[in-house]
Each structure stands twice: as structure tokens, then as C-alpha cells.
One Martini backbone bead per residue (centre of mass of N, CA, C, O) as a GRO file, in nm:
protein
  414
    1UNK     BB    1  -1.925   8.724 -15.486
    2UNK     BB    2  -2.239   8.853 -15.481
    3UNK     BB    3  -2.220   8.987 -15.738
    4UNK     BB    4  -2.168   8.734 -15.939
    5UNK     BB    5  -2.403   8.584 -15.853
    6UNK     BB    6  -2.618   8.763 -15.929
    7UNK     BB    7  -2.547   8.769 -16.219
    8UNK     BB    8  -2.603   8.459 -16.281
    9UNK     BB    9  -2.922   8.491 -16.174
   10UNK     BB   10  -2.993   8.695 -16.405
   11UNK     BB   11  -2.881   8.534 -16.653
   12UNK     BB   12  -3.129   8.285 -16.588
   13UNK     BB   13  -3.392   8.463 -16.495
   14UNK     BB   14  -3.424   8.571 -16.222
   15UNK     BB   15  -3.609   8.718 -16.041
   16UNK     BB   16  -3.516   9.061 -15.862
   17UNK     BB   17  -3.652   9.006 -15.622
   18UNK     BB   18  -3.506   8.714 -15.558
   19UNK     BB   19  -3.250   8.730 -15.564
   20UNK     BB   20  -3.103   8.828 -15.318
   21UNK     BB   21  -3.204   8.602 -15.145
   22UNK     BB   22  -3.041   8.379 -15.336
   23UNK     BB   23  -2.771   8.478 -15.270
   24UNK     BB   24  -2.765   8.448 -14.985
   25UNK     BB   25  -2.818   8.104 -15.018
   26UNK     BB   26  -2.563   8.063 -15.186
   27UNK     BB   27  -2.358   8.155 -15.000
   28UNK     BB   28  -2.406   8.024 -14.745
   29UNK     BB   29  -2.338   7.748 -14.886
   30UNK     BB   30  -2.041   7.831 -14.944
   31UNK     BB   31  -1.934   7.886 -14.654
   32UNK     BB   32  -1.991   7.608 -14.546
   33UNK     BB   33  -1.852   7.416 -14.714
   34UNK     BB   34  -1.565   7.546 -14.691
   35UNK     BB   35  -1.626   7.466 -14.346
   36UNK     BB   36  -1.616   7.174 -14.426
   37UNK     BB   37  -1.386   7.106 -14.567
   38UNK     BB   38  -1.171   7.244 -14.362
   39UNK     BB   39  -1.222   7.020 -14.139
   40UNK     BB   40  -1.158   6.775 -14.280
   41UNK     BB   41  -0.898   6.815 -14.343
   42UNK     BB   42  -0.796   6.891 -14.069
   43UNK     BB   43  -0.898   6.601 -13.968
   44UNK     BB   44  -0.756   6.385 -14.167
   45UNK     BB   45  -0.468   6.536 -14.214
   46UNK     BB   46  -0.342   6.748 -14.039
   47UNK     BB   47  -0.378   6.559 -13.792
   48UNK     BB   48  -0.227   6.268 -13.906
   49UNK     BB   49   0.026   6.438 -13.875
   50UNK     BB   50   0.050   6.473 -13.623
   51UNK     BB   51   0.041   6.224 -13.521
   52UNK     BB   52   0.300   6.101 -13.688
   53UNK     BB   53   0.511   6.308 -13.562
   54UNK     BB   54   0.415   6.214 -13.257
   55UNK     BB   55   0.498   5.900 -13.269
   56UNK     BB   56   0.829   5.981 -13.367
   57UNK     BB   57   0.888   6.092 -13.126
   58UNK     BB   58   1.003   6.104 -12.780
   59UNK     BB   59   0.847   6.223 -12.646
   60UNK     BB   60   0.535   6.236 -12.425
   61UNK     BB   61   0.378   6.501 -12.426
   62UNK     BB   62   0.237   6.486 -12.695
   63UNK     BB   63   0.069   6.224 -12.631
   64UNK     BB   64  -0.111   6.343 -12.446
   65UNK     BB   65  -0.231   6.560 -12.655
   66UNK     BB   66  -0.366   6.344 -12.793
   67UNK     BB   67  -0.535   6.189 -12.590
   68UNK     BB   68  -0.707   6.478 -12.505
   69UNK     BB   69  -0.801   6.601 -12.730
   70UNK     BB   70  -0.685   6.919 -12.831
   71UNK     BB   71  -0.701   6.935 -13.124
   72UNK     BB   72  -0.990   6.863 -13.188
   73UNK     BB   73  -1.112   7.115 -13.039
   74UNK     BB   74  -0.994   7.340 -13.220
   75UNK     BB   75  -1.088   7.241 -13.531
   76UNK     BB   76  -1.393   7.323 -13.458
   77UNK     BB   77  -1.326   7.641 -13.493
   78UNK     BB   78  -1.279   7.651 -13.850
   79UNK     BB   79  -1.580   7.747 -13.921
   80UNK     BB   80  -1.600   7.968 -13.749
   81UNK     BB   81  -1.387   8.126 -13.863
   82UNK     BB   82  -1.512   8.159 -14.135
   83UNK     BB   83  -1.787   8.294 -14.049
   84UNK     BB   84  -1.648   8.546 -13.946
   85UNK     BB   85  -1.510   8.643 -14.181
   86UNK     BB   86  -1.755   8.671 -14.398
   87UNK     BB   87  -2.003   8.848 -14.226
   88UNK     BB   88  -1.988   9.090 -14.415
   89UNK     BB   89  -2.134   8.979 -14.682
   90UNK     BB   90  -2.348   9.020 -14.445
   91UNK     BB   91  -2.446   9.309 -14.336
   92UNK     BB   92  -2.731   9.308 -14.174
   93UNK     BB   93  -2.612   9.027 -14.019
   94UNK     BB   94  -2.308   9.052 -13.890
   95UNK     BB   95  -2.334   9.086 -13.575
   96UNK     BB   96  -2.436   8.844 -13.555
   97UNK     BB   97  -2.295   8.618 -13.698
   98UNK     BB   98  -1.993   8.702 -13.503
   99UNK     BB   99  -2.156   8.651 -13.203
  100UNK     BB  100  -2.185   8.352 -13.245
  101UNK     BB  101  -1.901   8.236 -13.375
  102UNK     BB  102  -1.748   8.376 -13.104
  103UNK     BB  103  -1.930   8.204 -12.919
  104UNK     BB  104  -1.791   7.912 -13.031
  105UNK     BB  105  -1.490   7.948 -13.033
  106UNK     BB  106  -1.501   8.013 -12.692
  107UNK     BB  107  -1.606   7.704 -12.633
  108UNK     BB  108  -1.392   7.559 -12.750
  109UNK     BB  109  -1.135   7.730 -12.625
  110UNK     BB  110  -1.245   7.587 -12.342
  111UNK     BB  111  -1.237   7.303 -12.394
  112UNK     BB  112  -0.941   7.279 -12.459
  113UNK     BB  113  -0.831   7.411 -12.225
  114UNK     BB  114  -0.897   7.249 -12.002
  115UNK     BB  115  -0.761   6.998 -12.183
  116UNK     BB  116  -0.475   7.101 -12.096
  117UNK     BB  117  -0.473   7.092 -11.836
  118UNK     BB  118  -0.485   6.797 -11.811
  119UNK     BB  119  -0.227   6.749 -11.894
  120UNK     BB  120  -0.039   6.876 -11.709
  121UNK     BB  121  -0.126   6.706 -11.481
  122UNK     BB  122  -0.041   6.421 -11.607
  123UNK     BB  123   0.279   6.553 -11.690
  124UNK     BB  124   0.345   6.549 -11.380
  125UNK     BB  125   0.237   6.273 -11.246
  126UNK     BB  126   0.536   6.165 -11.368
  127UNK     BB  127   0.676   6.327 -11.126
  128UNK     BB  128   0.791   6.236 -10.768
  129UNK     BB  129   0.627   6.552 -10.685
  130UNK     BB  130   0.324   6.472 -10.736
  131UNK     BB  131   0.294   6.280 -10.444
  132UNK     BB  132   0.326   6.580 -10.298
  133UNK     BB  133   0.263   6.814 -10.502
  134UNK     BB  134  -0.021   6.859 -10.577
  135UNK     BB  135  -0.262   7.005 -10.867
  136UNK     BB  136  -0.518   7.001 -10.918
  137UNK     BB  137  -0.663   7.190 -10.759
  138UNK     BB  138  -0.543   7.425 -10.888
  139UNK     BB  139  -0.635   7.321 -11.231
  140UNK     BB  140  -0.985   7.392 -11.118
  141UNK     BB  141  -0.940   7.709 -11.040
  142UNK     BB  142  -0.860   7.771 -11.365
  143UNK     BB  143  -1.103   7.650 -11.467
  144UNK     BB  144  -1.298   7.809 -11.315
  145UNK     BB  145  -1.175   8.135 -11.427
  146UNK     BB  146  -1.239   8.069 -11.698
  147UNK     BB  147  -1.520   8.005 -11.743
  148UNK     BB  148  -1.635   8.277 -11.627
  149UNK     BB  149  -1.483   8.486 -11.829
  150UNK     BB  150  -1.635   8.278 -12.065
  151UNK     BB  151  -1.920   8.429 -11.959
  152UNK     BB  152  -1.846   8.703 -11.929
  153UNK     BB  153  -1.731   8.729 -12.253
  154UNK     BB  154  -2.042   8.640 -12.387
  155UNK     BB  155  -2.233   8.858 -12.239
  156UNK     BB  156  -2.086   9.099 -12.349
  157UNK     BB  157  -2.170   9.049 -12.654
  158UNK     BB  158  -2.469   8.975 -12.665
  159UNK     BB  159  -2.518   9.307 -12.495
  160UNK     BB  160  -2.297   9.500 -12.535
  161UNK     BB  161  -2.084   9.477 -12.341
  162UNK     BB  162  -1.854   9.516 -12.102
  163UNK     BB  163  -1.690   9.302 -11.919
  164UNK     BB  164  -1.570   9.500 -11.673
  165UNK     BB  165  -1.876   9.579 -11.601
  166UNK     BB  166  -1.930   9.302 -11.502
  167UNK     BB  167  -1.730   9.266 -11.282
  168UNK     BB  168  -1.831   9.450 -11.131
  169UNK     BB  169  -2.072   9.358 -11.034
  170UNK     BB  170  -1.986   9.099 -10.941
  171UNK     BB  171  -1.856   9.261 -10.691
  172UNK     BB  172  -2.119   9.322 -10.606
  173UNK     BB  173  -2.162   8.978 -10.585
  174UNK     BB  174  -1.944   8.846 -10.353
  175UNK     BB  175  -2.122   8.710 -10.187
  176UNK     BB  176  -2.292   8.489 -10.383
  177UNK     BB  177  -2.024   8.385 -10.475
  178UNK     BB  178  -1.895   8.276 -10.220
  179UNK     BB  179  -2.170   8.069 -10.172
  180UNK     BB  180  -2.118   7.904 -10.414
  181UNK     BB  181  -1.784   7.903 -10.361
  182UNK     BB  182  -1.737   7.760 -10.095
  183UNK     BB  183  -1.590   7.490 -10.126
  184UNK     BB  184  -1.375   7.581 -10.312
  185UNK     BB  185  -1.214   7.719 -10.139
  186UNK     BB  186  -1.176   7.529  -9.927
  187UNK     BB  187  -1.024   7.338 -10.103
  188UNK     BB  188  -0.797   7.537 -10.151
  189UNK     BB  189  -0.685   7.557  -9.888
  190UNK     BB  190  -0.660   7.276  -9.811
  191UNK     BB  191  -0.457   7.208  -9.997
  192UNK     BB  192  -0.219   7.416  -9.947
  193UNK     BB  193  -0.174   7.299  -9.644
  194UNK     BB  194  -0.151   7.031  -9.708
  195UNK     BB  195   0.132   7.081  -9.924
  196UNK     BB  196   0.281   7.256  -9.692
  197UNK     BB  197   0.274   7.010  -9.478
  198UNK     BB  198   0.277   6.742  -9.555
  199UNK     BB  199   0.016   6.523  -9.486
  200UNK     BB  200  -0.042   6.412  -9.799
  201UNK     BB  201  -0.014   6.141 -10.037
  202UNK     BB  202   0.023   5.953 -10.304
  203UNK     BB  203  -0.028   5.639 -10.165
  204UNK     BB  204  -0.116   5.683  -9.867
  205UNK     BB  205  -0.192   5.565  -9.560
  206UNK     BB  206  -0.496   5.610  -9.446
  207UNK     BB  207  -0.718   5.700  -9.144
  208UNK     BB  208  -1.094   5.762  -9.130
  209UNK     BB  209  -1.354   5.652  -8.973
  210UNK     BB  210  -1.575   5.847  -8.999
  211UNK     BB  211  -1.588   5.749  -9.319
  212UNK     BB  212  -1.449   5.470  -9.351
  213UNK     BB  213  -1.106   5.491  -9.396
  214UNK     BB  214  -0.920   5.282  -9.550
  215UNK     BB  215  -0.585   5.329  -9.735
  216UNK     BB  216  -0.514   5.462 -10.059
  217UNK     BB  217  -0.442   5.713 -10.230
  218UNK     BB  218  -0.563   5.835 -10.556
  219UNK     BB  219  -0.672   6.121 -10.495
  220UNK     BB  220  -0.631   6.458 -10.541
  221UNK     BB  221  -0.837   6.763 -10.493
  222UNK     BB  222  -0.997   6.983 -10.471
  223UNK     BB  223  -1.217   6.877 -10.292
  224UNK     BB  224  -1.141   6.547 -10.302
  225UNK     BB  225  -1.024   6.286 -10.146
  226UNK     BB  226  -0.946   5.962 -10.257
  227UNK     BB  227  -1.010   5.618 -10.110
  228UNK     BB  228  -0.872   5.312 -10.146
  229UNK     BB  229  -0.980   5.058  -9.983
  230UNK     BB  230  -0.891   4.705  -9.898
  231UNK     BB  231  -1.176   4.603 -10.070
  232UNK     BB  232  -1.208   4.825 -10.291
  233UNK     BB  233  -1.318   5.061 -10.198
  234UNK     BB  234  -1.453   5.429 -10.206
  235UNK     BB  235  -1.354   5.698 -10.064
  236UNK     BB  236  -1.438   5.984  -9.977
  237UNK     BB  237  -1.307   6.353  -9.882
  238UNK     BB  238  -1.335   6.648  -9.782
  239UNK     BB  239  -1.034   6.866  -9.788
  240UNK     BB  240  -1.107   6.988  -9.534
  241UNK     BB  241  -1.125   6.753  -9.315
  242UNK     BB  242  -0.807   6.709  -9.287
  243UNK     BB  243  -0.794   7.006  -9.125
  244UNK     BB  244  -1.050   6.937  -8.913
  245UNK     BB  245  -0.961   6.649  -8.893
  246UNK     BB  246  -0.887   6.365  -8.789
  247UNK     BB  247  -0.575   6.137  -8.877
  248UNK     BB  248  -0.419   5.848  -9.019
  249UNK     BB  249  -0.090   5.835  -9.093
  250UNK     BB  250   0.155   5.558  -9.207
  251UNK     BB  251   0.382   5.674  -9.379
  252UNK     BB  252   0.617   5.614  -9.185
  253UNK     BB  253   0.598   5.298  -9.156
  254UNK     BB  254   0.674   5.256  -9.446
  255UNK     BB  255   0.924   5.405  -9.466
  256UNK     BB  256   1.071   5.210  -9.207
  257UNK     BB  257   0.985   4.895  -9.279
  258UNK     BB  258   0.799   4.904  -9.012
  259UNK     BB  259   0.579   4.704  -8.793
  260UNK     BB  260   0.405   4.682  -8.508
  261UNK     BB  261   0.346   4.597  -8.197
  262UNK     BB  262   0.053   4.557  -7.990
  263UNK     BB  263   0.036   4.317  -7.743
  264UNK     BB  264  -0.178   4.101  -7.499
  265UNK     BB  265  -0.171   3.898  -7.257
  266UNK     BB  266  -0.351   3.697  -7.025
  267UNK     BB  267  -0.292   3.631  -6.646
  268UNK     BB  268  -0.312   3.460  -6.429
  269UNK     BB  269  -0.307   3.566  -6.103
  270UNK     BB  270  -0.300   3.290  -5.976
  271UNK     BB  271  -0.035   3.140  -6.108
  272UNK     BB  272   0.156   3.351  -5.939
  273UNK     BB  273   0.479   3.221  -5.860
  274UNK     BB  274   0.746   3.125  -5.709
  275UNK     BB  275   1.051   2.947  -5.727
  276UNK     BB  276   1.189   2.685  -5.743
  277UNK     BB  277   1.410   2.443  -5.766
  278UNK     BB  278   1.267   2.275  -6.005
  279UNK     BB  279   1.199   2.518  -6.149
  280UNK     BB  280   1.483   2.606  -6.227
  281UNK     BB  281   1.595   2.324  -6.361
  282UNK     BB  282   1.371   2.332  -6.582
  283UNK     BB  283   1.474   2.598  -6.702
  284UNK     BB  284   1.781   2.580  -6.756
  285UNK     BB  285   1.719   2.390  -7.048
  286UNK     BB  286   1.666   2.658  -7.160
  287UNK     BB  287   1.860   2.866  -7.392
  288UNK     BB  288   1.735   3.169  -7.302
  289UNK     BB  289   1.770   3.109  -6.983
  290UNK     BB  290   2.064   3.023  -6.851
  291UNK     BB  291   2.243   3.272  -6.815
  292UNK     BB  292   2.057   3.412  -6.675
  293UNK     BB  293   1.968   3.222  -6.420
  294UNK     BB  294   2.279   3.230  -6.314
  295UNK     BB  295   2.300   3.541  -6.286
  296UNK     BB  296   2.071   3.541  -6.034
  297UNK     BB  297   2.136   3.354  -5.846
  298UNK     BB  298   2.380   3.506  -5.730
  299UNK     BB  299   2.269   3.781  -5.677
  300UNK     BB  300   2.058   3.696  -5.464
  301UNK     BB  301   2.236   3.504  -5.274
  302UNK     BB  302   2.389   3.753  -5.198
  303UNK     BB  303   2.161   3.943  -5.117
  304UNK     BB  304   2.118   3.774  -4.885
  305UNK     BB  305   2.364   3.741  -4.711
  306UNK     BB  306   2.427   4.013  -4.674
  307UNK     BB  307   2.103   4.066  -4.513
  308UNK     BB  308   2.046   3.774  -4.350
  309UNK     BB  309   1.813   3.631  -4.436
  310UNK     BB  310   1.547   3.436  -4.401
  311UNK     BB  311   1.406   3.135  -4.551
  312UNK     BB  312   1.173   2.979  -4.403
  313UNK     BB  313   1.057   3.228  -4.572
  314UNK     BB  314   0.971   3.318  -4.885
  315UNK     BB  315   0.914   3.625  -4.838
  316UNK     BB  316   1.207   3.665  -4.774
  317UNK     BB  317   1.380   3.827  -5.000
  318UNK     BB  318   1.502   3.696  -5.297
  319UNK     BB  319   1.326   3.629  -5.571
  320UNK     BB  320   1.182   3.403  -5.835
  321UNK     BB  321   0.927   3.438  -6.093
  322UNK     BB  322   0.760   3.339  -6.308
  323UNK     BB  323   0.668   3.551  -6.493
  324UNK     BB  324   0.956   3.699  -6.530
  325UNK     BB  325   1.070   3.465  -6.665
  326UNK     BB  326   0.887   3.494  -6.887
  327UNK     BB  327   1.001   3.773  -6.963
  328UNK     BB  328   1.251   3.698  -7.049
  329UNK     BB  329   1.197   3.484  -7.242
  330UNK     BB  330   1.021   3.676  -7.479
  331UNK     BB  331   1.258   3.896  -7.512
  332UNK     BB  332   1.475   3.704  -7.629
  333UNK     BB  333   1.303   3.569  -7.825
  334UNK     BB  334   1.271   3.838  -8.013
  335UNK     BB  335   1.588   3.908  -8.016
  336UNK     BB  336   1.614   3.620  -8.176
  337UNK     BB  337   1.431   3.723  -8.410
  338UNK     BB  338   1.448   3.788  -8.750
  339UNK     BB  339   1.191   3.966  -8.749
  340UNK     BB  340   1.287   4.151  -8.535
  341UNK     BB  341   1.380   4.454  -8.477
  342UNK     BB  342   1.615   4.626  -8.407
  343UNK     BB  343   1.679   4.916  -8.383
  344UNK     BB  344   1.409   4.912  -8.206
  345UNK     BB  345   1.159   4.922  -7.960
  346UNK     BB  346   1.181   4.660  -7.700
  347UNK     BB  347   0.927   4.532  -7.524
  348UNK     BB  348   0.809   4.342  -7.179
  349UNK     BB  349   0.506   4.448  -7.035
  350UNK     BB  350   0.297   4.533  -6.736
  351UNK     BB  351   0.032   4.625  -6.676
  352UNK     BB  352  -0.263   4.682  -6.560
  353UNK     BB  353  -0.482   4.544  -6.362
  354UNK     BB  354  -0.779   4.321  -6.430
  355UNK     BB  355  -1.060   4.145  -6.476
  356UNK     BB  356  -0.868   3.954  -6.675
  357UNK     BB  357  -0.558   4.013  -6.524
  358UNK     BB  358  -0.243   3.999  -6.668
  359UNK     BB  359  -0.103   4.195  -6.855
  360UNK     BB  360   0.142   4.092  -7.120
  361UNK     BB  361   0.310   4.301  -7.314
  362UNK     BB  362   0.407   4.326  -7.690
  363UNK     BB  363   0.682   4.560  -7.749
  364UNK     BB  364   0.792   4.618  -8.107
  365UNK     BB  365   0.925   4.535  -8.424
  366UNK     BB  366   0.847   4.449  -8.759
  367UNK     BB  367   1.047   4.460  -9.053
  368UNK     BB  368   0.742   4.381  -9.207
  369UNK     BB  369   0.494   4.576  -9.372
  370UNK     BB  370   0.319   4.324  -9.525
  371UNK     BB  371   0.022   4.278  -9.433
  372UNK     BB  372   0.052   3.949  -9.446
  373UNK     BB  373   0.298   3.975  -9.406
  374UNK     BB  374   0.315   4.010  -9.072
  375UNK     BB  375   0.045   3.835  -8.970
  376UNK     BB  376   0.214   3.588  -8.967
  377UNK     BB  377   0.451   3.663  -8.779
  378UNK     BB  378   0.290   3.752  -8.533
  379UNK     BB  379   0.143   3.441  -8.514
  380UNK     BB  380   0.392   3.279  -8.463
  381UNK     BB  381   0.478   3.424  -8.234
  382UNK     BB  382   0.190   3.386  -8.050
  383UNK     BB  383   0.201   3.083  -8.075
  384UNK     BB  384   0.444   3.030  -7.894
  385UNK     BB  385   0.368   3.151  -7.645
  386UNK     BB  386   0.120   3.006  -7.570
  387UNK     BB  387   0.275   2.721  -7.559
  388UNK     BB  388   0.466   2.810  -7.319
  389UNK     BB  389   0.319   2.865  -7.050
  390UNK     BB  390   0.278   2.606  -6.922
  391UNK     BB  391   0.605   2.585  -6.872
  392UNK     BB  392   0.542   2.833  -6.602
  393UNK     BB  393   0.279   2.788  -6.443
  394UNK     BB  394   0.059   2.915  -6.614
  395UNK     BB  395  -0.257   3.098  -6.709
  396UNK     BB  396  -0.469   3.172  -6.900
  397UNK     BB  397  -0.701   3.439  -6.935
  398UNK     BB  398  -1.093   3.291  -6.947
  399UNK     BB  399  -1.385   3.294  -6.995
  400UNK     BB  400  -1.593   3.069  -6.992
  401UNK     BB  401  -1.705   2.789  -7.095
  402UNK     BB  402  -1.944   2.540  -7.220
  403UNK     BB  403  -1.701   2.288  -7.090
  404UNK     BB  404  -1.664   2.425  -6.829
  405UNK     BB  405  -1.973   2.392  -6.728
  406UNK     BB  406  -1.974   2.085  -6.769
  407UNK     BB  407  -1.762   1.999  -6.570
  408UNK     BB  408  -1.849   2.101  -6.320
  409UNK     BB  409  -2.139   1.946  -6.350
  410UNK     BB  410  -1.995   1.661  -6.337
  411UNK     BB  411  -1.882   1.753  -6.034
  412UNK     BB  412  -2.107   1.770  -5.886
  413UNK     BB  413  -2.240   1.476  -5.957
  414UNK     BB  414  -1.976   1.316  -5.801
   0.00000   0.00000   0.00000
């Protein structure tokens, strides 16, 4: 091509001296053309060709391939690749021409590469194993050691020197690039734990006060898991944290389709007291106590009558008293509440006494564990007893209120 190049610029009158040079600048146009031409070609043609192809397959990989343009990372590499094939045509040039070319080729080729990784992620993250079992942290190890490689592939090109040779310098800088790659390290092995101990995966709802976190995973990834938190905020947290550091993952709760309940009301320890003859005619009408309140009336009766108790003092023998009453009108009712699970532990008791009153806690699982129906609930629950309080001559203890000092302030008055 050069020989003939040169003959038609002397046969047109060229002098001599400049052959060379205008040689040399008609080929270099002529070889630019030809890979500006076959990149057109391959991204207008060869490329709608295969999205044509792509878009009537049924499979959806290579869809995912099309969406991350890996084709066109690719198509990018054909300038360079014929300016590679023809750099012996400029003898003078063509080492340089050949190591700029392979370097341009190897960036694109590492770009295209990334972009594969991603896809891999992608395709994966469609599959019920990939919310147990993230893949992505290992798949930007596999990027960052790819850069690397093609890096230090480049300089050993540039400086005329074996890869090799580089990597073994490498080696004796590894105390450097531990440093360098500290983080990514911790990720990776923090990765691997998560993974092999199935401690989190995307979906779980997780809380990690420390973060500000609460909420749902969406990424696991090497250095940092994402939670998009309840008001829709994103908190980050360091993948090494999660194994450094204590968190509460809610996964078992989400599984078992039910939600703890686990308050306490504060009952005034002034107001309980034993239960009169009165007051236990007036339970027997409640529906949920009348058949407890007659199986003890006798239990009690027998064992008073059995030790010969004296009655003159209500001290002595066994008695009902409105608190344990309580305690069981709240049981029964619990326990025939249609959303308070069976199958779980259900119970109600006493805490330690202290300077609020006497904690009367409700330990047990509503079967739905969404969030809004739950606490709609929970507050239901809570609302009827709050009501029923009174109808055991009990009050519930609270605190002094503006109101209540006005009464005093009143009857001082009076």
C-alpha cells in the first residue's frame, strides 16, 4: 500500500523529499478511515443485529448483556485493533503505534470486563439464592484484581519490562498495599462470614442503633451493606461492623408471621386489695371469669374449711384478690383474641414492684407481624383494658398532672 501510495504522489509531481512524509500522512488517513468506517459498521449494523436477535430470544441473559452495553465496550476495542494489525506499515513508529493501540484495547477490554461482572451480578440476583448467598462483594474483588493486573499489564508494556517481573516488585510491596487495601480486605472476609453464617441477607430487616439503622437491606456489597430505613432514609454501614459489632436482625420474627407484644400497664399498688362478696358477684357476670371465679370459689372454700381457718379476719386462709383477678380476666381474653397467636407463649405477669406501681406485663404474639396492623393491634388490645381497669377497683398509676393539682389546690381551698 505504501509502495503504491508513494508512486501515484510522484507520478502527480510530488518532489522527492516530501514523498516520504505525505506517504505516510495519506496511509495514516487511510487506515484511520477504514476503523472509523468498521466501527460505524459494527455499531449501526453488527450491533442492531444482534438486539434484533437479542430482543426475539427467549432467554433473558443476554437481555441483562444488552442492558449493560458489553457489546458496545467491546465494538470500541476495532479502531484499535486495526491500527494494531497495520503499525508495521510505519517501521520508524510501529512499537510505539503497537503499545499505545494494545493499551487502548486493554482499557476497553477491562471496561467491558467490569461490565460483565455486572451482568454476572444481575443475573444472578434474579435467583431466590442470591437474597441468602450475595455474590457482589466477591464480584468487585474479582474487578479490583482484574484493574490491577491491567495495570500492571500496561506499565510493563510502556517500559518495555515482563509483567512478571513487575508483580514480583509487587510482592515486595505488599506490606504497602495491605495498607492501601485494608478496607477491602475487612470487606472481603466480613463478606465471606455474613455469607457462610447466613447472618443477613437483602430483604432482612435489621437494627443497628449505633448506624442510626433500621430497616430493610438493599445491598450487600464488599465494603458496605445499605438499609433503606423506615422514613425512607439510606443508612451505610461498614460490612465489617455487622461482625464487629452487635445488630438485631427481625428475620426469625418476619418467618414466623408473628410480632411479640411485650408492655406493661402500672397499677396503682394502693388500690389492690381482696376481693369482697360483692365484688365477686359482680365478676361472675363478666363472661370470661364466671367459670374461673366458681372453680376457686370451691378450691378456697375446701381449704379453708380443711385447716379450720378462722374467717373473723380476712388475713387468714385463702382469698381472691381484684389484681390476680385481673390477671386472669386479661389471660382469658387474650387467649381468645382471634389474633393473638396460639401456638406461641402467652402469659401474663407481675413484675418487680417500683416507684411507678406494680408493672402488670402482657407477654405474647400477634399472628400479624405487619407493621401497621400490628400496632393497630396491639393499641386495641390495650385500649379495652385500659378500660376494664376500673371495673376491678383498681387505678392505674400515673404521675401528677396539671389537673390534678388544680383539684388539690381546690379542695385546700374548700
Amino acid at each position: 500500500m505504501i509502495e503504491f501510495v508513494e508512486k501515484q504522489l510522484i507520478a502527480y509531481g510530488l518532489n522527492e523529499k516530501f514523498t516520504d512524509v505525505a506517504t505516510n500522512a495519506v496511509v495514516a488517513m487511510m487506515i484511520a478511515l477504514i476503523s472509523i468506517c468498521l466501527y460505524f459498521i459494527a455499531k449501526k449494523v453488527v450491533l442492531k443485529i444482534i438486539e434484533n436477535f437479542i430482543k426475539k430470544s427467549k432467554t433473558k441473559w443476554d437481555d441483562i448483556l444488552l442492558k449493560h452495553k458489553v457489546f458496545e465496550r467491546l465494538i470500541h476495542m476495532i479502531p484499535a485493533i486495526v491500527v494494531h494489525s497495520f503499525a508495521p506499515m510505519f517501521p520508524s513508529y510501529q512499537v510505539i503505534i503497537q503499545k499505545i493501540a494494545f493499551c487502548y484495547i486493554l482499557v476497553f477490554f477491562l471496561l467491558a470486563l467490569d461490565e460483565f461482572f455486572n451482568v454476572i451480578d444481575d443475573i444472578y440476583s434474579h435467583f431466590e439464592a442470591s437474597k441468602s448467598r450475595p455474590i457482589k462483594g466477591y464480584l468487585q474483588v474479582f474487578k479490583i484484581i482484574s484493574y490491577i493486573v491491567g495495570i500492571i499489564v500496561v506499565i510493563g508494556v510502556v517500559m518495555d519490562r515482563s509483567p512478571l517481573i513487575l508483580l514480583g516488585s509487587i510482592g515486595a510491596a505488599s506490606a504497602v498495599l495491605l495498607l492501601i487495601f485494608q478496607n477491602s480486605i475487612l470487606g472481603l472476609v466480613a463478606g465471606v462470614q455474613l455469607s457462610a453464617n447466613d447472618m443477613i441477607r437483602l430483604g432482612d430487616w435489621i437494627e443497628m442503633s449505633k448506624y442510626g439503622a433500621d430497616g430493610e437491606v438493599i445491598e450487600i456489597s464488599l465494603h458496605t451493606v445499605k438499609v433503606q430505613n423506615w422514613d425512607k432514609s439510606i443508612t451505610t454501614i461498614p460490612s465489617y461492623a455487622l461482625i464487629s459489632e452487635s445488630f438485631i436482625n427481625w428475620k426469625g420474627m418476619q418467618e414466623s408471621g408473628s410480632r411479640r407484644i411485650k408492655r406493661a400497664i402500672y397499677i396503682d399498688m394502693t388500690s389492690i386489695k381482696f376481693c369482697d362478696e360483692l365484688m365477686l358477684d359482680r365478676y361472675k357476670k363478666i363472661e370470661y371469669l364466671k367459670p374461673y371465679l366458681e372453680r376457686k370459689e370451691k378450691e378456697i372454700l375446701h381449704y379453708n374449711e380443711s385447716n379450720s381457718v378462722d374467717r373473723s379476719n380476712i388475713v387468714n386462709g385463702r382469698h381472691l384478690t381484684n389484681i390476680g383477678t385481673l390477671r386472669v380476666y386479661i389471660e382469658t381474653y387474650l387467649k381468645n383474641h382471634p389474633k393473638i397467636s396460639k401456638d406461641m407463649i402467652l402469659m401474663v405477669r407481675q413484675l418487680a414492684p417500683n416507684e411507678k406501681g406494680l408493672p402488670l406485663e402482657i407477654y405474647g404474639f400477634i399472628n400479624d407481624n405487619a407493621w401497621v396492623n400490628y400496632e393497630a393491634i396491639q393499641s386495641d388490645i390495650f385500649d379495652h383494658i385500659f378500660a376494664i381497669i376500673l371495673e376491678f377497683d383498681l387505678r392505674i398509676f400515673q404521675n401528677p398532672t396539671g389537673n390534678d393539682l388544680r383539684s388539690m389546690v381546690k379542695c385546700c381551698q374548700l
